[in-house]
N, CA, C and O atoms as a CHARMM CRD file, in Angstrom:
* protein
*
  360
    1    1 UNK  N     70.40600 107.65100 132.37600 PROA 1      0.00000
    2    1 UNK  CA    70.49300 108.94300 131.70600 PROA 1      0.00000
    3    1 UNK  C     71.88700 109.16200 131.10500 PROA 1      0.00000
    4    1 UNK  O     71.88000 109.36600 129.89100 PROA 1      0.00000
    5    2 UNK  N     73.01500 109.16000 131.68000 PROA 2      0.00000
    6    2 UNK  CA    74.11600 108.97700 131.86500 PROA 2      0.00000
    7    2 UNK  C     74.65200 108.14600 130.48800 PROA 2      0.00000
    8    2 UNK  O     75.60200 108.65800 129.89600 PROA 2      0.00000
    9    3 UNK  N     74.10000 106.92200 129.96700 PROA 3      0.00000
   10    3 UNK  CA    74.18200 105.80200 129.54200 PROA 3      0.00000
   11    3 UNK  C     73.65400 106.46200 127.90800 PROA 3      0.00000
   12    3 UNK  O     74.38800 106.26000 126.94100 PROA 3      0.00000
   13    4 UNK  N     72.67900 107.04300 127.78300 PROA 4      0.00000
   14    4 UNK  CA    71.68400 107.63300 126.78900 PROA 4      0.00000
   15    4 UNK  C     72.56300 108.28300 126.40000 PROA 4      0.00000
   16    4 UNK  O     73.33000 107.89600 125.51900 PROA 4      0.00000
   17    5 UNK  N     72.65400 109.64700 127.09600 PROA 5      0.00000
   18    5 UNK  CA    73.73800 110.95100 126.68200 PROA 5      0.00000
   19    5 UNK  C     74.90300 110.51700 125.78700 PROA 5      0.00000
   20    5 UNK  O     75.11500 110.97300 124.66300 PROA 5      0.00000
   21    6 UNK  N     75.78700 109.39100 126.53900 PROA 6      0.00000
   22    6 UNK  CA    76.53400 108.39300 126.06900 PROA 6      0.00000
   23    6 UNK  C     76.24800 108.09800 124.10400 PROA 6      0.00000
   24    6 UNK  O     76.63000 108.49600 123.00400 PROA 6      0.00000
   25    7 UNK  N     75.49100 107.31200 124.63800 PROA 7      0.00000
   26    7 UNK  CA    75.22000 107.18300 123.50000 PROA 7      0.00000
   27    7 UNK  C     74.80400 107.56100 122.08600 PROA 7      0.00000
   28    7 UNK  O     74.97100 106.94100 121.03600 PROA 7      0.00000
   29    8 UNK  N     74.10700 108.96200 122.36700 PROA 8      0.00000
   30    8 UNK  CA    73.68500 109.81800 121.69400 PROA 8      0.00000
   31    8 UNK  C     74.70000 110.52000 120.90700 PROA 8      0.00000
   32    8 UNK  O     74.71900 110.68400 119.68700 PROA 8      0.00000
   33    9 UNK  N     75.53100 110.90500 121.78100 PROA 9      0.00000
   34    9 UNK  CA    76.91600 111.57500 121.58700 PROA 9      0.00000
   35    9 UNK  C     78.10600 110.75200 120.31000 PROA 9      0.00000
   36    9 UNK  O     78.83800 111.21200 119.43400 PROA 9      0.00000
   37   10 UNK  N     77.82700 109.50700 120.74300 PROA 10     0.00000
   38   10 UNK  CA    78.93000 108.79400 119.76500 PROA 10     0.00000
   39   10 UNK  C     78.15600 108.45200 118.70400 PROA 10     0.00000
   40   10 UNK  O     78.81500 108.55700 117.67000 PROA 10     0.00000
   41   11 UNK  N     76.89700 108.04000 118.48400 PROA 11     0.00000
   42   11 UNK  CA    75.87500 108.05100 116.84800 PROA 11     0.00000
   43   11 UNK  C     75.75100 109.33300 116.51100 PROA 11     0.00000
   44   11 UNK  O     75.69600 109.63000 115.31700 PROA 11     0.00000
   45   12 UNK  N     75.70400 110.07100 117.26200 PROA 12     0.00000
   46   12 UNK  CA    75.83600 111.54900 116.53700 PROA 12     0.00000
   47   12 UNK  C     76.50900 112.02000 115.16400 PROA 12     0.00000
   48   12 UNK  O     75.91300 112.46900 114.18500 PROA 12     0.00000
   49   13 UNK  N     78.28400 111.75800 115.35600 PROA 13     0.00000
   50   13 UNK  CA    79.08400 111.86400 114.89100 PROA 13     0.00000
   51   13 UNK  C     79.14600 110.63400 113.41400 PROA 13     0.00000
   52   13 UNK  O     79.51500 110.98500 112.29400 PROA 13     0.00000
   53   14 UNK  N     78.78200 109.46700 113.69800 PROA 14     0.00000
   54   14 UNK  CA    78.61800 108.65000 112.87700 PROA 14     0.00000
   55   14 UNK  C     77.21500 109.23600 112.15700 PROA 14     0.00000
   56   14 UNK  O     77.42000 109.43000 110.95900 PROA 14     0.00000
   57   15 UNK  N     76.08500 109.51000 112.49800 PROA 15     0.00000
   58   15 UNK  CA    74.70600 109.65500 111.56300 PROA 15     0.00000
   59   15 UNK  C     75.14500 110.99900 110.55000 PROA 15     0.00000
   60   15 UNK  O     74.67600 110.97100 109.41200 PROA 15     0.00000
   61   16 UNK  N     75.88900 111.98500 110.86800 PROA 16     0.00000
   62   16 UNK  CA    76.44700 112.80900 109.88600 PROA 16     0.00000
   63   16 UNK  C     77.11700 112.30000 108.98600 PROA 16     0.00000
   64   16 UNK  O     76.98500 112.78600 107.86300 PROA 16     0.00000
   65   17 UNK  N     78.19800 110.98500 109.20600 PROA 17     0.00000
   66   17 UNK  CA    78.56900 110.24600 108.39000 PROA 17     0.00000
   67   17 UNK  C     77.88200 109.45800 107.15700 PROA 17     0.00000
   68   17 UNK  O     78.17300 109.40000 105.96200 PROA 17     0.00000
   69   18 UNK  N     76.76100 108.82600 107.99600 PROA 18     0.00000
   70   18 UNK  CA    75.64400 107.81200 107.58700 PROA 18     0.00000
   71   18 UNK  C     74.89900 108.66000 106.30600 PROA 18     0.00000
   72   18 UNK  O     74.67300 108.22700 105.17600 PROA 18     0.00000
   73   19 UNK  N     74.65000 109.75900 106.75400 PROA 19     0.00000
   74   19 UNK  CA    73.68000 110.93600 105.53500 PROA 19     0.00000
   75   19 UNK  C     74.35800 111.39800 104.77400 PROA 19     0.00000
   76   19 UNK  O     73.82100 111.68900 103.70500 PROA 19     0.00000
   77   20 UNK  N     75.55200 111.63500 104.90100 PROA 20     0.00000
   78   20 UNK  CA    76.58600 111.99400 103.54400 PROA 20     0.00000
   79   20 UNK  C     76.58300 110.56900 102.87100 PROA 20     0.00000
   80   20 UNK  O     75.80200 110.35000 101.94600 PROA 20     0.00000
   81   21 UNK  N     77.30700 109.75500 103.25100 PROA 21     0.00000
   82   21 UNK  CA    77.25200 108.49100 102.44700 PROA 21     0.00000
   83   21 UNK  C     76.50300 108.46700 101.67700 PROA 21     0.00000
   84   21 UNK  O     76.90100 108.53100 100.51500 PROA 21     0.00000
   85   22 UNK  N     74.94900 108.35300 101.96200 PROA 22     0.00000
   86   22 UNK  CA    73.88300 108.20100 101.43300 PROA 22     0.00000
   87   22 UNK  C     73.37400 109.06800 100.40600 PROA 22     0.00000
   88   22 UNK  O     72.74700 108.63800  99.43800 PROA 22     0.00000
   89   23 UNK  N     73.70200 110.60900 100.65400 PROA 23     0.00000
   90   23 UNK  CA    73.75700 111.79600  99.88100 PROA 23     0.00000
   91   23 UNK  C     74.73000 111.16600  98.47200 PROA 23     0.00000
   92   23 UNK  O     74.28700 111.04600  97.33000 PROA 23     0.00000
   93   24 UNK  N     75.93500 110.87100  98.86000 PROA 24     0.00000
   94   24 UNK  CA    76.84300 110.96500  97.74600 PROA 24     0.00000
   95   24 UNK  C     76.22800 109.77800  97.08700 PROA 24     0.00000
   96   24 UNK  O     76.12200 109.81700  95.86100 PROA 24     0.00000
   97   25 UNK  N     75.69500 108.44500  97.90600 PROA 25     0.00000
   98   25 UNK  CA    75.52700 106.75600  97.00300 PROA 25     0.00000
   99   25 UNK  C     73.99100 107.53400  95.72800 PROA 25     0.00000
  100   25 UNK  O     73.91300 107.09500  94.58100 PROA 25     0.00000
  101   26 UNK  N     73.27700 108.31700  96.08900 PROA 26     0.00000
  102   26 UNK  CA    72.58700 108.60600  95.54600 PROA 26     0.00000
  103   26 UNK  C     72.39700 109.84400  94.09700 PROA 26     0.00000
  104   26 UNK  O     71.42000 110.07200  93.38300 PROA 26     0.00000
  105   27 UNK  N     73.62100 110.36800  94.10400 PROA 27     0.00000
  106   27 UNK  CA    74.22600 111.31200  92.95600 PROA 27     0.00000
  107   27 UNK  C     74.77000 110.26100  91.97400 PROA 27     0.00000
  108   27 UNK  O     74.46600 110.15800  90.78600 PROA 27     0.00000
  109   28 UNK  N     75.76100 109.38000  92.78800 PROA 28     0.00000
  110   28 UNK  CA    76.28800 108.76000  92.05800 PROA 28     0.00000
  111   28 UNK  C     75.98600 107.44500  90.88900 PROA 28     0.00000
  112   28 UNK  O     75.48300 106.36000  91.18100 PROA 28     0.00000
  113   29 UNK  N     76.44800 107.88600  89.49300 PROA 29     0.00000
  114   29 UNK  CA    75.77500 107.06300  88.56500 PROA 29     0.00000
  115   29 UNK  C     76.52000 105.36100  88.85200 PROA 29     0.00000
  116   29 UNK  O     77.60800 105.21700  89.40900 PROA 29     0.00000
  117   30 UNK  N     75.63700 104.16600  88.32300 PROA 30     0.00000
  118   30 UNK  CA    76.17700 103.16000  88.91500 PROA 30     0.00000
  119   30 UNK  C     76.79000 102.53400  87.64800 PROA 30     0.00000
  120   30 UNK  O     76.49200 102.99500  86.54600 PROA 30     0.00000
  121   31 UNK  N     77.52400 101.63300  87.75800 PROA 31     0.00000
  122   31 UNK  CA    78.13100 101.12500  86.46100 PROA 31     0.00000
  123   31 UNK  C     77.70900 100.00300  86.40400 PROA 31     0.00000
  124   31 UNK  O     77.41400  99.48600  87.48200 PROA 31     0.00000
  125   32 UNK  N     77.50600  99.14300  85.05200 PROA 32     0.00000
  126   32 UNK  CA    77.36600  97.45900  84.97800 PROA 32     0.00000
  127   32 UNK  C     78.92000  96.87000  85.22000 PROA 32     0.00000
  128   32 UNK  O     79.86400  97.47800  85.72500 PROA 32     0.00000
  129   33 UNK  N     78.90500  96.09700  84.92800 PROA 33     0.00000
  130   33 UNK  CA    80.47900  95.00700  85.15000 PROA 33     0.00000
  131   33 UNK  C     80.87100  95.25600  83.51000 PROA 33     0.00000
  132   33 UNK  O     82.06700  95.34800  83.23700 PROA 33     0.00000
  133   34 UNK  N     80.17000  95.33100  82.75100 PROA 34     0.00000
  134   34 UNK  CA    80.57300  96.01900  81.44400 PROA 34     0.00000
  135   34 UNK  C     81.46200  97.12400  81.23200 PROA 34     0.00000
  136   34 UNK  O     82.57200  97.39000  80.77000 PROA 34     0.00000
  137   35 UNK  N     80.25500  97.75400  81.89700 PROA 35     0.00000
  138   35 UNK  CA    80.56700  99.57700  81.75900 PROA 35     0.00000
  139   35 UNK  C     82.13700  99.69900  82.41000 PROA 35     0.00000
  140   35 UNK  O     83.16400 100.29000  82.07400 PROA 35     0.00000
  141   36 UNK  N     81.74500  98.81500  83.51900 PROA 36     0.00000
  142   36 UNK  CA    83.35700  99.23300  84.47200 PROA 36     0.00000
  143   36 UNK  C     84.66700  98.57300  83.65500 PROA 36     0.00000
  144   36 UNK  O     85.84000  98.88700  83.85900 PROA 36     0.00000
  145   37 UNK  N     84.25400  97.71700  82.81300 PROA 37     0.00000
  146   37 UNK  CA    85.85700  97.21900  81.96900 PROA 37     0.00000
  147   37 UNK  C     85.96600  98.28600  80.95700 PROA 37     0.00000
  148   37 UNK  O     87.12700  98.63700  80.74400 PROA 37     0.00000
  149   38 UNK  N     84.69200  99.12800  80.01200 PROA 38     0.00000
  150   38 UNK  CA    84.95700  99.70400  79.30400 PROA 38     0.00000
  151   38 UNK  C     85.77600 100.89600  79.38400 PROA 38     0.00000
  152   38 UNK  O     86.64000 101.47800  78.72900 PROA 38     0.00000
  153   39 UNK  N     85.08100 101.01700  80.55300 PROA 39     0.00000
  154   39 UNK  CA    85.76500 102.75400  81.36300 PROA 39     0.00000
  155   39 UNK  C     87.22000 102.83100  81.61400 PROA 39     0.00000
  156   39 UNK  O     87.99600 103.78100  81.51200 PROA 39     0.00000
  157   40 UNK  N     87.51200 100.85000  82.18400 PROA 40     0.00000
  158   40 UNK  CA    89.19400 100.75500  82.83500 PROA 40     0.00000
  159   40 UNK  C     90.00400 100.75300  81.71400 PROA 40     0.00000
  160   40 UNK  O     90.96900 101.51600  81.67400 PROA 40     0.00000
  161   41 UNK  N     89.59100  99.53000  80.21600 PROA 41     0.00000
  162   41 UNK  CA    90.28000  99.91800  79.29600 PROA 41     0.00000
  163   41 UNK  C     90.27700 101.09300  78.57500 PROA 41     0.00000
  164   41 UNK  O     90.69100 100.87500  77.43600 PROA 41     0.00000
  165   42 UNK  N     89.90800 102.54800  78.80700 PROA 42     0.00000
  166   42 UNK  CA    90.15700 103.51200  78.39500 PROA 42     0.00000
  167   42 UNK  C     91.11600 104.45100  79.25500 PROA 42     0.00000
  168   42 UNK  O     91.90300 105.27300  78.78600 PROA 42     0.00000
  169   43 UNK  N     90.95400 104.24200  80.27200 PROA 43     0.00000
  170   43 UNK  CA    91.90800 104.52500  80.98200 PROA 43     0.00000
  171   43 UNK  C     93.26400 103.93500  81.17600 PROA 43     0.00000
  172   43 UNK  O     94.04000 104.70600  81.74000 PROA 43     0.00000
  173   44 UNK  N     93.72100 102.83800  80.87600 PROA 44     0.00000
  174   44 UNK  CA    94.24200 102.01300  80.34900 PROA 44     0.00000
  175   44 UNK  C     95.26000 102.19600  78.94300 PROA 44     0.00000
  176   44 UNK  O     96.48400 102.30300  78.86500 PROA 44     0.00000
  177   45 UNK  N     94.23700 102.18300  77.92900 PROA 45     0.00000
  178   45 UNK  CA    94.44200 103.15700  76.36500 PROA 45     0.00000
  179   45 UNK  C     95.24800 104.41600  76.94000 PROA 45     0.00000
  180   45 UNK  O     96.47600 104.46400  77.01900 PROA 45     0.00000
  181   46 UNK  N     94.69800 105.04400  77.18100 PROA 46     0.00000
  182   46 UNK  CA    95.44300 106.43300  77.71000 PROA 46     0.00000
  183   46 UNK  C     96.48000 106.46600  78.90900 PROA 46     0.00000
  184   46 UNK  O     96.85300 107.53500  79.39200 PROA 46     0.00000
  185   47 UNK  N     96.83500 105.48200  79.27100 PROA 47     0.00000
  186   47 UNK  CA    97.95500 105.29500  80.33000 PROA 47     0.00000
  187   47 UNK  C     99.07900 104.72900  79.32800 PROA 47     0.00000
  188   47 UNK  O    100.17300 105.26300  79.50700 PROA 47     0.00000
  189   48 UNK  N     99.05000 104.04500  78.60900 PROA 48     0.00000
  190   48 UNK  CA    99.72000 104.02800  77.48300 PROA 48     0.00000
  191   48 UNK  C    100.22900 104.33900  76.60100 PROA 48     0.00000
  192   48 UNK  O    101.26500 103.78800  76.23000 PROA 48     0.00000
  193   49 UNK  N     99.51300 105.61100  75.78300 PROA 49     0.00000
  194   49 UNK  CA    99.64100 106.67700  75.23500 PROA 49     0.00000
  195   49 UNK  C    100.91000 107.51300  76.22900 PROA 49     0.00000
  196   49 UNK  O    101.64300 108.33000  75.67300 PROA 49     0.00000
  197   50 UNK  N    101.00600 107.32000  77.17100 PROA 50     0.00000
  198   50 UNK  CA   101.74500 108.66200  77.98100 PROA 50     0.00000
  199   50 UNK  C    103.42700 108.55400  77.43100 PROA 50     0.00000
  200   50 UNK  O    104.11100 107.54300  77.27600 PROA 50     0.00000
  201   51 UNK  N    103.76900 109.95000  77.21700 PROA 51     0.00000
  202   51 UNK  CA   104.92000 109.88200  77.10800 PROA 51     0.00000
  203   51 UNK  C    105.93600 110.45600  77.79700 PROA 51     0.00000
  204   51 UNK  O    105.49200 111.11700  78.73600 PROA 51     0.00000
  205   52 UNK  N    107.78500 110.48500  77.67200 PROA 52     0.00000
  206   52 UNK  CA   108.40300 110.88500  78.79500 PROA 52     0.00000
  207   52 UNK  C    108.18600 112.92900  78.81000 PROA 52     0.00000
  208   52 UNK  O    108.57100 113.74600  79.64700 PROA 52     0.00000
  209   53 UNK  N    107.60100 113.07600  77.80800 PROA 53     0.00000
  210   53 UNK  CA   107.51500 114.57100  77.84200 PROA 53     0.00000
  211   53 UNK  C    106.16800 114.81100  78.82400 PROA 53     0.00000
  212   53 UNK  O    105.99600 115.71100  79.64500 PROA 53     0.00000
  213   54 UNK  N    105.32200 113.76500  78.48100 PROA 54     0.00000
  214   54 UNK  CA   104.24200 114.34600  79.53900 PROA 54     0.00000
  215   54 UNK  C    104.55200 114.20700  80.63400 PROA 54     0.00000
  216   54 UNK  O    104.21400 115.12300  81.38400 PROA 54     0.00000
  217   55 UNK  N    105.41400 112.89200  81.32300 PROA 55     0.00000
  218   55 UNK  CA   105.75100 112.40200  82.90800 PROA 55     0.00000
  219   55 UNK  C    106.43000 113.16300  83.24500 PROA 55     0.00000
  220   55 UNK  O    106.38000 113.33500  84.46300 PROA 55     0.00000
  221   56 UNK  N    107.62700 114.22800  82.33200 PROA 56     0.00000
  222   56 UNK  CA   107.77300 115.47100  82.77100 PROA 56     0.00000
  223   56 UNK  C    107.77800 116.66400  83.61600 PROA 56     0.00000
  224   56 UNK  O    108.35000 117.12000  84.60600 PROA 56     0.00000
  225   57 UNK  N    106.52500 117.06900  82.43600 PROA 57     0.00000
  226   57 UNK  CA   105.36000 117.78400  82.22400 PROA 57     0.00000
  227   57 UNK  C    104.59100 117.92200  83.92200 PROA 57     0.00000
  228   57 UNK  O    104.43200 118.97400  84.54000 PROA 57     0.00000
  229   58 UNK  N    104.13000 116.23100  84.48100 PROA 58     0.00000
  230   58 UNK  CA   103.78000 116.07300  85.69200 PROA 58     0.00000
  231   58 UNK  C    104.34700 116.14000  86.37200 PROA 58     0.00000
  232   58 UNK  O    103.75900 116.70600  87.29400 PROA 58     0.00000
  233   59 UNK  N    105.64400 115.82000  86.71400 PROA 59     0.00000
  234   59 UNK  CA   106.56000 116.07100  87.31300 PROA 59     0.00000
  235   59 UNK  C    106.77500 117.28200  87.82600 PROA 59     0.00000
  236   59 UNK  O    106.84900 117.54800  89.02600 PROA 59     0.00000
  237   60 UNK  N    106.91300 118.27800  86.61200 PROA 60     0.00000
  238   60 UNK  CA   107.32700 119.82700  87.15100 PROA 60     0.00000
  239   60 UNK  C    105.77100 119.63000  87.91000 PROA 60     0.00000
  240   60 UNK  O    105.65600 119.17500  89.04900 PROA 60     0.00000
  241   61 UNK  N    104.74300 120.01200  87.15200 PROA 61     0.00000
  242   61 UNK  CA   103.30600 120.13000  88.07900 PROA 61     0.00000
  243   61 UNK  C    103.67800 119.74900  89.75100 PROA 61     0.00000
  244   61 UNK  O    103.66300 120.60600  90.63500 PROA 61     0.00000
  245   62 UNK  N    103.93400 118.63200  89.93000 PROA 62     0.00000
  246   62 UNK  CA   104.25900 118.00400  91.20000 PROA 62     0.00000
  247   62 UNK  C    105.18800 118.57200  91.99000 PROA 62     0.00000
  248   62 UNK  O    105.04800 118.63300  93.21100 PROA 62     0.00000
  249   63 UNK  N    106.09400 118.97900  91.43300 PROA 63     0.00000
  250   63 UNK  CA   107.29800 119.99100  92.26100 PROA 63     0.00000
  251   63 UNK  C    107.04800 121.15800  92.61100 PROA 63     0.00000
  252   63 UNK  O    107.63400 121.67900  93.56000 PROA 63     0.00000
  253   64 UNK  N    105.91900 121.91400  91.73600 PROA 64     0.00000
  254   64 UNK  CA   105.43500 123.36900  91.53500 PROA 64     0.00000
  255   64 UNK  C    104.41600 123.32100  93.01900 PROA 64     0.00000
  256   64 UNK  O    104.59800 124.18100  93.88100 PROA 64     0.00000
  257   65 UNK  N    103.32600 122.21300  93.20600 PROA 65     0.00000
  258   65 UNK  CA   102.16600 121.78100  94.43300 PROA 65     0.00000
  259   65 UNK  C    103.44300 121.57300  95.22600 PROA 65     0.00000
  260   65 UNK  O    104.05800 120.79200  94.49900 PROA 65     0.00000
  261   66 UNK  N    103.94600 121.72600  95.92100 PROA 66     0.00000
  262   66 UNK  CA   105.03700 120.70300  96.65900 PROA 66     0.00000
  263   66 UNK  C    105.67600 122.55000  96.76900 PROA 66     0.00000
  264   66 UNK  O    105.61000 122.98700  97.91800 PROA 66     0.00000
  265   67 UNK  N    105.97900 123.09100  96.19800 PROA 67     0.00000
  266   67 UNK  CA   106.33900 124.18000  96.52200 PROA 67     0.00000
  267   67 UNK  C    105.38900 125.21800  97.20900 PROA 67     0.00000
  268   67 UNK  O    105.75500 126.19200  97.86700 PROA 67     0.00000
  269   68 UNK  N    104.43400 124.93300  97.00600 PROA 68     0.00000
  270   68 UNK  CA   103.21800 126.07300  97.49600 PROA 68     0.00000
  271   68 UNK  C    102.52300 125.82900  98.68000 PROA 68     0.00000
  272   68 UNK  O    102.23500 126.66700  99.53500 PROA 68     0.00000
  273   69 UNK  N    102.09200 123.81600  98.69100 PROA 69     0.00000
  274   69 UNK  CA   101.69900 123.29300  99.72400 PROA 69     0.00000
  275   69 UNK  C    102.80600 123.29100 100.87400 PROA 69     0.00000
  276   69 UNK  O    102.72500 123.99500 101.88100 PROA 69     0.00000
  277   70 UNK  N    103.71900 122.52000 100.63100 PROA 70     0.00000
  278   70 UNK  CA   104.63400 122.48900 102.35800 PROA 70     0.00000
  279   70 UNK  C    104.92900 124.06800 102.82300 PROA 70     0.00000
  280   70 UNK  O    104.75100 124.04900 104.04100 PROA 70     0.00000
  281   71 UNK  N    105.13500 124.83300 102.60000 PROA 71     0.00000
  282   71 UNK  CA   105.20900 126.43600 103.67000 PROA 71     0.00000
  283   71 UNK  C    104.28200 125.83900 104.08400 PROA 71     0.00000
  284   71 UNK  O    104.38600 125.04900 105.02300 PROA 71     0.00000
  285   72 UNK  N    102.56200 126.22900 103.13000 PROA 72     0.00000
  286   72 UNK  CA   101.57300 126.11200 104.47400 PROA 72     0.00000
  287   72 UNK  C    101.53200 125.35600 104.97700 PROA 72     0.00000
  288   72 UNK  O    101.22500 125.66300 106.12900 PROA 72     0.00000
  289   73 UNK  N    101.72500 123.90500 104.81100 PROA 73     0.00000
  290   73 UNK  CA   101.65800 122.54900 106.23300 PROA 73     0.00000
  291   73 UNK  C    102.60700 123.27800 107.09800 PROA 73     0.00000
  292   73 UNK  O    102.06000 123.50600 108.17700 PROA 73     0.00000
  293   74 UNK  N    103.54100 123.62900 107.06100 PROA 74     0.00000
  294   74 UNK  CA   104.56200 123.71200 108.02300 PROA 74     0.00000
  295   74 UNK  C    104.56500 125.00300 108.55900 PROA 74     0.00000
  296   74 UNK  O    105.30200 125.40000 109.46100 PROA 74     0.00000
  297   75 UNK  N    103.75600 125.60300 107.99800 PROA 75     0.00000
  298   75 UNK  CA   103.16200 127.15200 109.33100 PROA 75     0.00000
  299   75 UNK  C    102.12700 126.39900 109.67000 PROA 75     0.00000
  300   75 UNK  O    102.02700 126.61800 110.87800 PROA 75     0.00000
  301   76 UNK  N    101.28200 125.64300 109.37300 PROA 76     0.00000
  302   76 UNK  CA   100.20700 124.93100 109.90100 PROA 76     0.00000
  303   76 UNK  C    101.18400 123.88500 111.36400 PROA 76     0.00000
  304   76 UNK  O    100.71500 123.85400 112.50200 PROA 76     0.00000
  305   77 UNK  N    101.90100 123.48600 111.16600 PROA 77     0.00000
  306   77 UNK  CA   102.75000 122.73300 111.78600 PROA 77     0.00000
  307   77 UNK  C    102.56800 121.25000 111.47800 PROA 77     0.00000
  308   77 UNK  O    102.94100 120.44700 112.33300 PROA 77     0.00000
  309   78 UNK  N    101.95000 120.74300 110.17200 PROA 78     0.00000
  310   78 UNK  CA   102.11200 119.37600 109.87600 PROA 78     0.00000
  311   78 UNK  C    103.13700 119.54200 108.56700 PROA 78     0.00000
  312   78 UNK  O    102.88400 119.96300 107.43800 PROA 78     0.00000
  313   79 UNK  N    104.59700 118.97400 109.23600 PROA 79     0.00000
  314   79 UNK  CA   105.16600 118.64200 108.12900 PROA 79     0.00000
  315   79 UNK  C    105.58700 117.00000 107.91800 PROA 79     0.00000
  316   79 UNK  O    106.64900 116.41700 108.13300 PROA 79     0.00000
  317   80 UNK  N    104.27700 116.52300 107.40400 PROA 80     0.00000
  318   80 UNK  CA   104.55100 114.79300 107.39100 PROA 80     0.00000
  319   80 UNK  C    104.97600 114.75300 105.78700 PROA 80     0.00000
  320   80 UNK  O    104.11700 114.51000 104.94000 PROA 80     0.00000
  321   81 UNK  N    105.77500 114.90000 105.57800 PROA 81     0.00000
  322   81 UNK  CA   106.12600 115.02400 103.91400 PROA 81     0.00000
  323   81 UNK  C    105.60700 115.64700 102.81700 PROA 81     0.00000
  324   81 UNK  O    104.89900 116.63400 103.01900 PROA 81     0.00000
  325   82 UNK  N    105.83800 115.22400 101.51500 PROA 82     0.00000
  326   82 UNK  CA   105.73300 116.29700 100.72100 PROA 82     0.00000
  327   82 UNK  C    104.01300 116.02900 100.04100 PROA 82     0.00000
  328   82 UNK  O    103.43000 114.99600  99.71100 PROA 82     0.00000
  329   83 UNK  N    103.65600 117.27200 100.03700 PROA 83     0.00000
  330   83 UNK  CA   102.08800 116.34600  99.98900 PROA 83     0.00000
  331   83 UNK  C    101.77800 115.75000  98.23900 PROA 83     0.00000
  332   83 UNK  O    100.60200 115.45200  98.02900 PROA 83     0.00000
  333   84 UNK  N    102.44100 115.63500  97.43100 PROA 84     0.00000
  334   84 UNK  CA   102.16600 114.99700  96.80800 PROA 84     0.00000
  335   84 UNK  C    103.34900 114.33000  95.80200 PROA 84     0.00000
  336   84 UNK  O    104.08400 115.02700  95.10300 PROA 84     0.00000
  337   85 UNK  N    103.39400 113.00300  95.84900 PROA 85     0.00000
  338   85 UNK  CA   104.79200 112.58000  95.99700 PROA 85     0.00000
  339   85 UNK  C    105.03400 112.43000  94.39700 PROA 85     0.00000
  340   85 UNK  O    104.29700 112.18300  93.44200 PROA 85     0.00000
  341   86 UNK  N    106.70400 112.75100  94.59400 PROA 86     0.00000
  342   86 UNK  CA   106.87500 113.27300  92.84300 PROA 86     0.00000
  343   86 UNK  C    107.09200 111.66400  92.28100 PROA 86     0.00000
  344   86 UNK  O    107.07200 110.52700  92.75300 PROA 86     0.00000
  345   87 UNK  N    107.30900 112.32900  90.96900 PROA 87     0.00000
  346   87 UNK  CA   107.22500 110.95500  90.45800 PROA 87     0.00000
  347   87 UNK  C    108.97000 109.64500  90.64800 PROA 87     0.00000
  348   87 UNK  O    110.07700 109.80300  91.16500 PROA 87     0.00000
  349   88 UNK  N    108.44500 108.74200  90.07000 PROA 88     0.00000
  350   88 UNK  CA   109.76300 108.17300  90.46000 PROA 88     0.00000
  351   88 UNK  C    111.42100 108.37000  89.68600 PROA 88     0.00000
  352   88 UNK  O    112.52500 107.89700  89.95400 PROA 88     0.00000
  353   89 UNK  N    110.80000 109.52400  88.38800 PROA 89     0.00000
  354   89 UNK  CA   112.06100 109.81900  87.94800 PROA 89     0.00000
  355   89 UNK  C    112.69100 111.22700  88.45300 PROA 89     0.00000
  356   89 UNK  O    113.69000 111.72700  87.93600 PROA 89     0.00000
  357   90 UNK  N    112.16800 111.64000  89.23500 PROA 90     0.00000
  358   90 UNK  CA   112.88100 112.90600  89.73500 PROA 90     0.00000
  359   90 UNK  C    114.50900 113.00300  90.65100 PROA 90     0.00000
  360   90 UNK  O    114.96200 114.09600  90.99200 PROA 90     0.00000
């Protein structure tokens, strides 16, 4: 009995896992090996395009989250750094 309970208890936690998975694999549209180079070189294209006014641009964004988020981690009491790390020209 003992052994059951056991067991029940620890698939529990995983089968909530198991049905989301499955929830999300099933929304989600699938790509060919095509589709997925077309998609990367556009993303790609547009990583390229970027300029130092936009990295900026993200930058402040990043400092602005970073100002709003750490108070609350740290009344929360997790202050494991800054939650979203600025860029490397700051």
């Amino acid at each position: 009995r003992d052994a059951v309970d056991t067991y029940i208890r620890q698939h529990d936690k995983l089968w909530n896992a198991h049905l989301t998975l499955q929830r999300i694999q099933a929304t989600c549209q699938r790509m060919t090996h095509d589709e997925l180079q077309q998609s990367a070189a556009i993303w790609v294209g547009a990583a390229l395009k970027v300029r130092p006014a936009h990295l900026r641009v993200m930058d402040r964004l990043v400092r602005a989250q970073n100002r709003v988020i750490m108070p609350r981690k740290q009344s929360l009491g997790q202050s494991h750094g800054p939650a979203v790390m600025a860029s490397a020209n700051a």
